[in-house]
N, CA, C and O of each residue as an XYZ file, in Angstrom:
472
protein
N       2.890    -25.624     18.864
C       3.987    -24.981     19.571
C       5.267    -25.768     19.319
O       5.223    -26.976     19.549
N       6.374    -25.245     18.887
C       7.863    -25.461     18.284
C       8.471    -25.984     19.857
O       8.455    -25.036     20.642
N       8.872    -26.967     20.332
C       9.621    -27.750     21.031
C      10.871    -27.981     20.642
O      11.124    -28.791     19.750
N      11.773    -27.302     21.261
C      13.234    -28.193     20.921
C      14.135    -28.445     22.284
O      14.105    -27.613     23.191
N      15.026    -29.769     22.384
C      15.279    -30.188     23.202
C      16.608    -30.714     23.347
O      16.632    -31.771     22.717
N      17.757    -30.479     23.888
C      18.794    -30.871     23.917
C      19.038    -32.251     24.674
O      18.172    -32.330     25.546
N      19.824    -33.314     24.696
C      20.420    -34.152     25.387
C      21.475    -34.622     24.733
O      21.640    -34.592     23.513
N      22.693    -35.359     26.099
C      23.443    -36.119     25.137
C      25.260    -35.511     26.500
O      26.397    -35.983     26.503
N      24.696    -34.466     27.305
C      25.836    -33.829     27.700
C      26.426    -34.428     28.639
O      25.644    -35.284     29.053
N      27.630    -34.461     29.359
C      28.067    -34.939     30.420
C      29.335    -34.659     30.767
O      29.806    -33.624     30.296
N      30.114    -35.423     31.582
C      31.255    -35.197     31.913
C      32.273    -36.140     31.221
O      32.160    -37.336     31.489
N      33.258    -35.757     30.361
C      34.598    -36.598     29.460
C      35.762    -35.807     29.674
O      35.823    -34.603     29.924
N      36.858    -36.803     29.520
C      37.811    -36.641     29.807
C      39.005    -35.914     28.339
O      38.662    -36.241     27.203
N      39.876    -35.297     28.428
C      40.560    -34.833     26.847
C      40.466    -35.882     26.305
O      40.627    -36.904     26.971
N      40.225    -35.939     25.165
C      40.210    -36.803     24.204
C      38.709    -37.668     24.028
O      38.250    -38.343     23.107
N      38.439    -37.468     24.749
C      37.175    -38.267     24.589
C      35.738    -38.052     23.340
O      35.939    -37.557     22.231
N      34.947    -38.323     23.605
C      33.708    -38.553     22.776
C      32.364    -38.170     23.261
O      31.796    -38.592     24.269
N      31.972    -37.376     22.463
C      30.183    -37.302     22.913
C      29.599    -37.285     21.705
O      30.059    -37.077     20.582
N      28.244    -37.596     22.193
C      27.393    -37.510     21.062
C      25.951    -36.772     21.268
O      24.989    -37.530     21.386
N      25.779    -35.781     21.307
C      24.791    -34.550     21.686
C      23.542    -34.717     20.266
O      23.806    -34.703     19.064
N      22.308    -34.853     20.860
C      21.009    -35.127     20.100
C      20.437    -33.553     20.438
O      20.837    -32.702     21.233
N      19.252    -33.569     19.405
C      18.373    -32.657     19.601
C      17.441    -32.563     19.200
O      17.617    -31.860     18.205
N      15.997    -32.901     19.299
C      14.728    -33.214     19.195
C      13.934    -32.189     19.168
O      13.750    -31.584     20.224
N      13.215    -31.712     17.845
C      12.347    -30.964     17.351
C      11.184    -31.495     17.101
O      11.058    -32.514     16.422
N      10.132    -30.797     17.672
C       8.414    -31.523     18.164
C       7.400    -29.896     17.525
O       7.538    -28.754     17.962
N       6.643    -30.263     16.641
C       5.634    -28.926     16.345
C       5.637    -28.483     15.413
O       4.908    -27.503     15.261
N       6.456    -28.961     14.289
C       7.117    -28.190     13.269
C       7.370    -29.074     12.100
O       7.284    -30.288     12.282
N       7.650    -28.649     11.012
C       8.302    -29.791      9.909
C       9.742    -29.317      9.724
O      10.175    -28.346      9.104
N      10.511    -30.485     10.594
C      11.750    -30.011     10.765
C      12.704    -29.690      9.508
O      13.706    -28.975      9.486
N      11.980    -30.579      8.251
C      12.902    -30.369      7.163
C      13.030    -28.966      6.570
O      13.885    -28.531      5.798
N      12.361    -28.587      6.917
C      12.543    -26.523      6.394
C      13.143    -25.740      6.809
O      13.051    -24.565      6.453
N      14.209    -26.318      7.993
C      14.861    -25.127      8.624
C      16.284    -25.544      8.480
O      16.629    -26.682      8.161
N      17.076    -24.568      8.730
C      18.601    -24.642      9.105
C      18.424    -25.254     10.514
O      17.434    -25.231     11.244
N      19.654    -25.813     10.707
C      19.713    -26.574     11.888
C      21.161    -26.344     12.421
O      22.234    -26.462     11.830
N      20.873    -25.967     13.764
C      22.497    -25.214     13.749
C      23.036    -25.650     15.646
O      22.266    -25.936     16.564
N      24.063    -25.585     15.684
C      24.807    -26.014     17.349
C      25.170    -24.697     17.565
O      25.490    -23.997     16.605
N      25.164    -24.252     18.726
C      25.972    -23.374     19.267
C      26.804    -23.444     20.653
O      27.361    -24.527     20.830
N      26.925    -22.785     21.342
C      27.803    -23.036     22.572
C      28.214    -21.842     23.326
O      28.955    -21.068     22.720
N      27.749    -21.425     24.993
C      28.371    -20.554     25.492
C      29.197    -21.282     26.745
O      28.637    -22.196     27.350
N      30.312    -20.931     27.058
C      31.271    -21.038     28.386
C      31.314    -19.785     28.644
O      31.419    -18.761     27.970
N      31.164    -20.161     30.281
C      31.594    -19.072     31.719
C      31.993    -18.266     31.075
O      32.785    -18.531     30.171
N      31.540    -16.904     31.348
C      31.705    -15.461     31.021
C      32.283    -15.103     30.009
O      33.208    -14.305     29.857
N      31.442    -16.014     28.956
C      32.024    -15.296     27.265
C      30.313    -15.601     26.459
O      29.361    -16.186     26.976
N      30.389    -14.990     25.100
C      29.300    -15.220     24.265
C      28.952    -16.608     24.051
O      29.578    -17.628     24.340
N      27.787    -16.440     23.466
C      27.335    -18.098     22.513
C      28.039    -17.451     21.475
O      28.182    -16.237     21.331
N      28.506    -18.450     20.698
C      29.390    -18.728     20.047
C      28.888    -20.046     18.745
O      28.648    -21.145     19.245
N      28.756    -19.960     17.357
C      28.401    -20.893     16.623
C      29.372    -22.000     16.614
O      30.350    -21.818     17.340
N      29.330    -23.010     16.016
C      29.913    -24.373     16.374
C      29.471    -25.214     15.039
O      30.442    -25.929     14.793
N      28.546    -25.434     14.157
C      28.046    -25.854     13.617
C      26.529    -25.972     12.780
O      25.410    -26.094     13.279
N      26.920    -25.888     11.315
C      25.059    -25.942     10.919
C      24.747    -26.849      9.831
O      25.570    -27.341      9.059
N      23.780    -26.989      9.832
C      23.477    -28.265      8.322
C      22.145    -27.099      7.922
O      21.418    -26.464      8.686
N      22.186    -27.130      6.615
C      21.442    -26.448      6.098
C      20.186    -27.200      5.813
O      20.191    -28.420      5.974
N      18.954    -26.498      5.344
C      17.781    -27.422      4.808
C      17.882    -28.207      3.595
O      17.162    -29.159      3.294
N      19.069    -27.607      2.769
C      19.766    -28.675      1.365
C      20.717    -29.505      1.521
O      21.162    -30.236      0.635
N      21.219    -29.427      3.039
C      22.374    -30.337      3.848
C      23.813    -29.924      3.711
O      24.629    -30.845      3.746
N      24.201    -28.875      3.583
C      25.169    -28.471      3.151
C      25.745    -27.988      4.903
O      25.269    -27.318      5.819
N      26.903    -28.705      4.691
C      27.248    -28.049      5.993
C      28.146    -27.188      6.437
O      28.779    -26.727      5.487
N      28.557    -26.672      7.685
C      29.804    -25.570      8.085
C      30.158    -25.622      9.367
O      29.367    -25.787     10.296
N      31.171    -25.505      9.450
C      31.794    -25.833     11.226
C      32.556    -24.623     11.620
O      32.962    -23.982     10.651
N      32.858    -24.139     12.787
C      33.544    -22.735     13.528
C      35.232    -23.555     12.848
O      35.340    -24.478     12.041
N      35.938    -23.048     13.308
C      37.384    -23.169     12.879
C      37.819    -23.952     13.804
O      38.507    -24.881     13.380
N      37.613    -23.892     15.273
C      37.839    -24.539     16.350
C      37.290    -26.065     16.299
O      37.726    -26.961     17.022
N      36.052    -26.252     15.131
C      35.955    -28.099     15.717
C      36.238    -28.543     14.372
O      36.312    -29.767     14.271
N      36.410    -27.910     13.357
C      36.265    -28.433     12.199
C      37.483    -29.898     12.382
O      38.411    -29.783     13.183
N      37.349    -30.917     11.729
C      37.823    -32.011     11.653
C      37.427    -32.796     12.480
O      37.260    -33.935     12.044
N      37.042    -32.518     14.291
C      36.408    -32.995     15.196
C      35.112    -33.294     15.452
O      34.684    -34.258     16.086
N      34.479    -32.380     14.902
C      32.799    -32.337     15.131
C      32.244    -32.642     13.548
O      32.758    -32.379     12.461
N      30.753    -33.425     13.966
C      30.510    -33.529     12.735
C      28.959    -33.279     12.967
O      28.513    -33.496     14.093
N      28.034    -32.791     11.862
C      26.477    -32.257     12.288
C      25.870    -33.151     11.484
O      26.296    -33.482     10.378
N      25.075    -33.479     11.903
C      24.262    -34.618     10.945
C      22.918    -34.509     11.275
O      22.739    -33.917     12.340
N      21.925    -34.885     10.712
C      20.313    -34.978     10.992
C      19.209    -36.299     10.110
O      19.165    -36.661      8.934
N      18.499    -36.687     11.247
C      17.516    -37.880     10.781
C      16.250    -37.062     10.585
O      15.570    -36.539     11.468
N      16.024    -37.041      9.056
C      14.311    -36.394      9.331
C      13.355    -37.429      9.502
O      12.236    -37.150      9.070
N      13.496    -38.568     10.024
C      12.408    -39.745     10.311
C      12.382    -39.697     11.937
O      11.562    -40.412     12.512
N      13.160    -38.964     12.606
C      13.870    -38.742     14.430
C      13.627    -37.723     14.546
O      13.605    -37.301     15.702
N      13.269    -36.642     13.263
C      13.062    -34.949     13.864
C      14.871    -34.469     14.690
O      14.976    -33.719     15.660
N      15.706    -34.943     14.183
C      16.792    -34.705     15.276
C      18.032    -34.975     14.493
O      18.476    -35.860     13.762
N      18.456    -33.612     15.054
C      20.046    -33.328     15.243
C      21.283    -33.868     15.793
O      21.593    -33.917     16.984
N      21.882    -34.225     14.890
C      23.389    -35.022     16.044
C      24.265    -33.980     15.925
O      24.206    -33.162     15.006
N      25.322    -33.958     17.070
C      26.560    -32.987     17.193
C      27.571    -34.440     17.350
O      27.471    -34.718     18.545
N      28.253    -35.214     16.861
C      29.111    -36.020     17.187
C      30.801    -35.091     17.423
O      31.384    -34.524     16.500
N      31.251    -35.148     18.730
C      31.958    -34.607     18.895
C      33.486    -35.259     19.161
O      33.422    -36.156     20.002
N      34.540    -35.077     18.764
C      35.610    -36.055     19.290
C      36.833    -35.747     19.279
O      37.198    -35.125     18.281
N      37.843    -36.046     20.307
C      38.891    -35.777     20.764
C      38.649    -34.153     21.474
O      39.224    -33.078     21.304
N      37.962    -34.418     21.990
C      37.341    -33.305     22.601
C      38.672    -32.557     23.772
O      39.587    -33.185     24.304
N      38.432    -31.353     23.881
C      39.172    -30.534     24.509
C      38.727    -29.965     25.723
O      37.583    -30.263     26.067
N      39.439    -29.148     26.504
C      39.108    -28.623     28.199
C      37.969    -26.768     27.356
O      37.054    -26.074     27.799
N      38.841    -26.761     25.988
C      38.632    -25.220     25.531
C      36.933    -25.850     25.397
O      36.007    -25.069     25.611
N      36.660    -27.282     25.035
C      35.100    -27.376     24.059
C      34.252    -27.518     25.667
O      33.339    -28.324     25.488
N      34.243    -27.065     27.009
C      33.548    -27.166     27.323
C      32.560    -26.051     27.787
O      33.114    -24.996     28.095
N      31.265    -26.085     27.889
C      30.352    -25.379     27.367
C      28.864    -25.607     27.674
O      28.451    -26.648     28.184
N      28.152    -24.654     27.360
C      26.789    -25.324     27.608
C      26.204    -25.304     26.012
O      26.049    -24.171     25.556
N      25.995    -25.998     25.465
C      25.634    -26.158     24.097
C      24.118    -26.200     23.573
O      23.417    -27.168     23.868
N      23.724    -25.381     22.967
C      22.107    -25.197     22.663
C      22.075    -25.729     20.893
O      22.955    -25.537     20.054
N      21.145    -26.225     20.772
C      20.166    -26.421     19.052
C      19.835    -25.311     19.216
O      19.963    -24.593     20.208
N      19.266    -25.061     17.967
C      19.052    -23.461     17.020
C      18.165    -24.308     15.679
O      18.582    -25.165     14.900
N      16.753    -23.648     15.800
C      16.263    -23.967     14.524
C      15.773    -22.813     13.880
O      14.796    -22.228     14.346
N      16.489    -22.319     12.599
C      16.153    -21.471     11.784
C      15.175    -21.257     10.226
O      15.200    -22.079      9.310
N      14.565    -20.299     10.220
C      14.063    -20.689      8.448
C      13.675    -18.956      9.115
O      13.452    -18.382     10.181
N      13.825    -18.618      7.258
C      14.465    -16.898      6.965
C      12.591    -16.728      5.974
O      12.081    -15.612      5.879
N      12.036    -17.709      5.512
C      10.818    -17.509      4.741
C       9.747    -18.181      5.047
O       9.858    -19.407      5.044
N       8.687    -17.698      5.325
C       8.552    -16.081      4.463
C       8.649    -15.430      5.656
O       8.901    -14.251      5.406
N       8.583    -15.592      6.684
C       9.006    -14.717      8.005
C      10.239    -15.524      8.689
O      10.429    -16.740      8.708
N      10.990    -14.517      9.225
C      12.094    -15.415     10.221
C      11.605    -16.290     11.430
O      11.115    -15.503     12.241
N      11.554    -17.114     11.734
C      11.368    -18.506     12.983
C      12.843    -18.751     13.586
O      13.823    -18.991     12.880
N      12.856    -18.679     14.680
C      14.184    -19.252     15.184
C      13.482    -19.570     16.744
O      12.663    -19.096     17.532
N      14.677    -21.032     16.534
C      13.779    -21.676     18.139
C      14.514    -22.237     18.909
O      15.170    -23.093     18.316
N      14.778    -22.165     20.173
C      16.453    -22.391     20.909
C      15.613    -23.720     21.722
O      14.413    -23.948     21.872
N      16.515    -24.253     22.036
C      16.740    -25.506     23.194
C      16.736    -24.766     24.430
O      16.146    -23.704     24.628
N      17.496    -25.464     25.308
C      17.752    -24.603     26.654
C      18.845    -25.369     27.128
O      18.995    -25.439     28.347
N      20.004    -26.229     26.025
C      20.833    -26.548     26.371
C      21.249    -27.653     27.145
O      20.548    -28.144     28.031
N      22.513    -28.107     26.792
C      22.891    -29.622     27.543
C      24.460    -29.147     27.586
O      25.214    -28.837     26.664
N      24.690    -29.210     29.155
C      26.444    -29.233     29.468
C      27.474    -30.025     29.213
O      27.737    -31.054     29.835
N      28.142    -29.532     28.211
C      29.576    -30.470     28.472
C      30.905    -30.098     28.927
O      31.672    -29.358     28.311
N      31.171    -30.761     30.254
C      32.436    -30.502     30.610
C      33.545    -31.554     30.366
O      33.521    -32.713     30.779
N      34.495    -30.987     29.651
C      35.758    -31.928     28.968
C      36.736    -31.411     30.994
O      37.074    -30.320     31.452
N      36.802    -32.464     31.422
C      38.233    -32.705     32.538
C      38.399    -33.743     32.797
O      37.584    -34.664     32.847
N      39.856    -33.731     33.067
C      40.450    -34.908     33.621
C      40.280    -34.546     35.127
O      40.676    -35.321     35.997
């Protein structure tokens, strides 16, 4: 059974720093896309970030330069390093593990909050 697990969320101030993990248990994590997403109060999830299974990566328009996606396949786990963070980036933020072959798999977290206030 596919386990995935968010931590890492909390409360920062503008400008500040987080660093959001995500731990995949059941699976061989190196075969999938690995992706961040993010919903805030009464709007969609919303993508944010993905590293591919060849490592190639892509960011929303909103963090690009700020956020960076990275992954340890010896940790099974995902980093979201996030910075100079904003009031707009706060959110409840979920992992996403994908692979398209030979059947589609996709496997959600259940999320870790971050609220950016002063």
């Amino acid at each position: 059974q596919v386990q995935v697990k968010e931590s890492g969320g909390g409360l920062v101030q503008p400008g500040g720093s987080l660093r959001l993990s995500c731990v995949a248990s059941g699976t061989d994590f190196r075969m999938y896309d690995l992706a961040w997403y993010r919903q805030a109060p009464g709007k969609q999830r919303e993508f944010v970030a993905i590293i591919t299974s060849e490592g190639s990566t892509n960011y929303a328009d909103s963090v690009k330069g700020r956020f960076t996606i990275s992954r340890d396949f010896a940790k099974n786990t995902v980093f979201l390093q996030m910075n100079t963070l904003e009031p707009e980036d706060t959110a409840v933020y979920y992992c996403n593990l994908y692979i398209g072959i030979p059947t589609v798999q996709r496997y959600w977290g259940q999320g870790t909050q971050v609220t950016v206030s002063s």
